[in-house]
N, C-alpha and C positions, 0 to 999 in steps of 0.2 A: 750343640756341638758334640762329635763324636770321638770315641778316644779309639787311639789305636791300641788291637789287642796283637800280642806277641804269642802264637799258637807254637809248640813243638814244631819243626822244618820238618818235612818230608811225610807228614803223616794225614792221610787223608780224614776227613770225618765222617763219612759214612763208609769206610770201607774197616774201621775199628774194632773188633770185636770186644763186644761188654763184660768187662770183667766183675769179679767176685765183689760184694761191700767190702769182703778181707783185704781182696786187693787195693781197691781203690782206699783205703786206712794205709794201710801200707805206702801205696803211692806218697798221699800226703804229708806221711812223717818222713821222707824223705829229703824236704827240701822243699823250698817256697815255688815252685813250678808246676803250672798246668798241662799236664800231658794230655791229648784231645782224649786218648784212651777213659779218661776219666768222666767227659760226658756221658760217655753212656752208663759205667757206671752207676752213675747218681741220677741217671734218667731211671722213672716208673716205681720209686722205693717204698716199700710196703714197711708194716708197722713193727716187722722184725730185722730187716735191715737198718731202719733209724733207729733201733734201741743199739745195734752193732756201733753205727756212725755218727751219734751224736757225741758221744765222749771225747771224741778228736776232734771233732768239730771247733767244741769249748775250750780247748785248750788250741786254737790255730791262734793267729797272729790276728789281729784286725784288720789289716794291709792283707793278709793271704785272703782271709776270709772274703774281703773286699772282691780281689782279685779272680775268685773261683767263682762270685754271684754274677761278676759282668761277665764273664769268658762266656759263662755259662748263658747266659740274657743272649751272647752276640751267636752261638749255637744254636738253638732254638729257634733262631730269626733264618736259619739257614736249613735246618732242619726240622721240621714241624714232627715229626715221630717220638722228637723225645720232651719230656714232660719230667718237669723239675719242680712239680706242686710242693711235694712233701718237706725238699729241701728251705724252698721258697718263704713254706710259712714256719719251719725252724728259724730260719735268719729273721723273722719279721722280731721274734721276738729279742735281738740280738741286742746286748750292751751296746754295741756301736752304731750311732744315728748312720752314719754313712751305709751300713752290714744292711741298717734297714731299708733305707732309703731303695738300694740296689735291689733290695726283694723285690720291691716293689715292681720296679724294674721287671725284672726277671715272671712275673705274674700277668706279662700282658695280655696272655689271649688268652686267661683264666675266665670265664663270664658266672662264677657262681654265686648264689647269695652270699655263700660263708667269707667270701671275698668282700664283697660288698658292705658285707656288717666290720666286719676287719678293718676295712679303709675309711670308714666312718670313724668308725674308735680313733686309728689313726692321726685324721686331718682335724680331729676336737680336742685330743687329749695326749696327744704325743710331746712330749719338751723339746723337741728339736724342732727347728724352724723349715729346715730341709727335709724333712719325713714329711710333717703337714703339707708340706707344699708339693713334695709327690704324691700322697694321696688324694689331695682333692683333686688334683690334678690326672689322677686317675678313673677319680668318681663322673670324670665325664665322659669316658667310656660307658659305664652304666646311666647315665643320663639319657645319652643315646642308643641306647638297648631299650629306655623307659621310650623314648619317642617310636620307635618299632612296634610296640607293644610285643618286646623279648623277656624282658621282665614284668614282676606283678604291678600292678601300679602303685600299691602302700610303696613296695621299695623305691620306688623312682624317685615319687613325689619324696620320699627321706631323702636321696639322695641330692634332689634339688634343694632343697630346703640345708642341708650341710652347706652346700657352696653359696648359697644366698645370703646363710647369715654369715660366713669367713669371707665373703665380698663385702658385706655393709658394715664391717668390724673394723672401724677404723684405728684401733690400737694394736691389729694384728700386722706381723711383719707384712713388709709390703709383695713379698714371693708367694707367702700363702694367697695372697688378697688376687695378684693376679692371675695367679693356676686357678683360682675359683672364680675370676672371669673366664677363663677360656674353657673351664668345667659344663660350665652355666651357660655358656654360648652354643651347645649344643641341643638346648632348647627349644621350646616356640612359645615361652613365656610372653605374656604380651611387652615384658617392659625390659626384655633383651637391648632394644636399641635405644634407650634410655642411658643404661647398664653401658655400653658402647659407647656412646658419645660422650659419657662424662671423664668415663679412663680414657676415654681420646685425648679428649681437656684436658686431661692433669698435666699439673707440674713434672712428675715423676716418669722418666721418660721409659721407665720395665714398664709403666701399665697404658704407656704410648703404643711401646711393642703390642705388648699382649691384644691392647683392645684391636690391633690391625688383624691379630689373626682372628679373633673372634668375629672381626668381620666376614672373612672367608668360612667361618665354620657356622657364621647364623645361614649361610647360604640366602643370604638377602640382596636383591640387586640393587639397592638403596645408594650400597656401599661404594660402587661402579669407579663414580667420579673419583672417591678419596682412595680407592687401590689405586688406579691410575696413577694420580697425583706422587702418591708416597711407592709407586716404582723409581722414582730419582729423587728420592732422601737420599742423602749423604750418611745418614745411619745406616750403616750395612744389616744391623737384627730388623733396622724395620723396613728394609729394599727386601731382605728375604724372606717377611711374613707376607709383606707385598707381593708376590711373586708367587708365593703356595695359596695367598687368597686368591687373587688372578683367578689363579688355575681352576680352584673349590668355585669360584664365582662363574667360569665360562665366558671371561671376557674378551671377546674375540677383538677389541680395540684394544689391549693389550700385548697381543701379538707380536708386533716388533718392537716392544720395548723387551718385552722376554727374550726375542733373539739376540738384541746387543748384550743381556745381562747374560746369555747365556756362551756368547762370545768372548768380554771382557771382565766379566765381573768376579770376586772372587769365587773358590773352590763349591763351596756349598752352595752358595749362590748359582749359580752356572747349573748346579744337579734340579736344585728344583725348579729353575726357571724351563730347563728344559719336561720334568717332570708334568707343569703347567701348562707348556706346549699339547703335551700329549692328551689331557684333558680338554684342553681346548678343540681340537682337532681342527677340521676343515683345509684346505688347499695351503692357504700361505705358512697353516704350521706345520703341515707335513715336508713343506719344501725348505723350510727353514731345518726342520730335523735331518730330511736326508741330505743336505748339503752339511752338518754337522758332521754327520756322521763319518762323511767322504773326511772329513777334517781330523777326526778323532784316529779316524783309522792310518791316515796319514804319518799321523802321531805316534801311534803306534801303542794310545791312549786306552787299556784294553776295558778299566774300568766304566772311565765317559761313554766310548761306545757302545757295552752292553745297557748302560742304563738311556742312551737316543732308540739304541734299539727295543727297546720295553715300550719306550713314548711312542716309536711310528706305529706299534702293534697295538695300543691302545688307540692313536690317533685315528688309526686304519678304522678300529671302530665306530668310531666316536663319527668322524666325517664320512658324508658321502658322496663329496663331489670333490674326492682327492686328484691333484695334477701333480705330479711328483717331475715335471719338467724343471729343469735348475735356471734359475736366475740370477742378479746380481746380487751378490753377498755385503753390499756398501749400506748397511741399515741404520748408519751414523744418519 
């Protein structure tokens, strides 16, 4: 789930000019408010500006503090030029689980070892149950850099070996245990679908969830039947891991069940089922997206339609025997 952030009204983010560290101190002893001005700021900060900026730092609120790592996480997802490393690994080392947690967050297109060793520490040795369970949960990012051959392979194989042993820990909370299924499902360990089928089996319906996405993320067509299936669970977390597996899996007999989820189902639900489509590609889902889109626009829905419009330009790729002739929209 995503939260909504409250940005300054009227102020664009890349049209901002980057102000001094003095200023941006200044900004925040102002008052618990993120002014966009302040990303850039705190974007690119060398090792004289953080001796300026950590003082105030330590003295913010937990709650501000909190509040300046997501703004900042949801920036950087919009604007790839600014880089908030330096900041990023001050708050890892933050009194507040949650301060860290968000780093964490906030680090996601970091691909370095120094990270890698960090989030290790992290997911083994942190007292919070929610920092461990974002960092190995991280570590599957680098898991899949280890499958690349992006990183070296000692690190990989560390970082597989983290989430193998916080998955077979059955004394560890159950949040860490699942982020290191779905860590570890980025794999091609042979006993991935071992790993899958038994958190399928559990009792505990998060490592229900979980194992449905790792389904979609071993990229194994095994899964087929039981994506299928668990697109009409009555569980909405596990209709929507359903749905983004689909997609990762390319199951084209999934198709019009994605169209009705992306019809009637809820908010998020509806984004990636159409997100799925677009992965899928081929005729029925490109006619399924641009009749959406006719819908959305209708609507006057500006966010749905930019995001139907990303899936036909992926679809567009994906398939090559696109018929974008409109048909009947009755998929019940």
């Amino acid at each position: 789930m995503t939260e909504d952030k409250n940005h300054d009204e009227g102020v664009e983010i890349n049209s901002t000019k980057k102000p001094t560290i003095e200023e941006v101190v200044s900004m925040l002893q102002q008052g618990e408010h993120v002014p966009a001005a302040i990303y850039y700021g705190l974007s690119d900060l060398d090792d004289v500006s953080m001796r300026v900026f950590e003082p105030t730092w330590q003295n913010l609120s937990a709650d501000y503090k909190r509040k300046i790592v997501n703004e900042l996480a949801e920036a950087s997802e919009v604007n790839f030029d600014l880089n908030f490393d330096a900041l990023s690994y001050l708050a890892l080392d933050d009194a507040d689980a949650r301060v860290r947690s968000s780093a964490i967050d906030l680090l996601w297109i970091n691909e370095s070892l120094d990270l890698l060793s960090r989030l290790i520490d992290l997911a083994e040795n942190d007292e919070s149950t929610e920092v461990r369970a974002a960092a190995v949960s991280e570590l599957g990012r680098f898991i899949l850099l280890g499958e690349y051959g992006d990183i070296p392979e000692q690190q990989a194989v560390q970082a597989q070996d983290v989430a193998i042993n916080l998955l077979n820990d059955t004394a560890e909370d159950i949040q860490v245990r699942r982020r290191a299924l779905e860590a570890i499902s980025n794999s091609s360990l042979e006993f991935i679908p071992e790993a899958i089928e038994e958190a399928y089996e559990s009792d505990e319906s998060l490592m229900r969830v979980s194992a449905v996405f790792a389904m979609g993320r071993s990229y194994d067509q095994r899964w087929t039947e039981t994506v299928l299936r668990e697109l009409r669970n009555d569980d909405p977390e596990i209709r929507y891991e359903a749905a983004r597996a689909a997609g990762e899996l390319e199951i084209e007999e999934a198709v019009t069940l994605l169209g009705q989820l992306a019809v009637a189902d809820e908010r998020e639900i509806q984004q990636v089922a159409i997100w799925s489509l677009g992965e899928i590609g081929g005729s029925q889902a490109m006619r399924l997206l641009t009749a959406l889109a006719e819908d959305a626009e209708d609507a006057k829905d500006d966010d749905l339609h930019e995001a139907i419009e990303d899936a036909i330009g992926y679809a567009g790729m994906v398939g090559s025997d696109i018929d974008v002739d409109f048909e009947s929209r009755d998929w019940n």
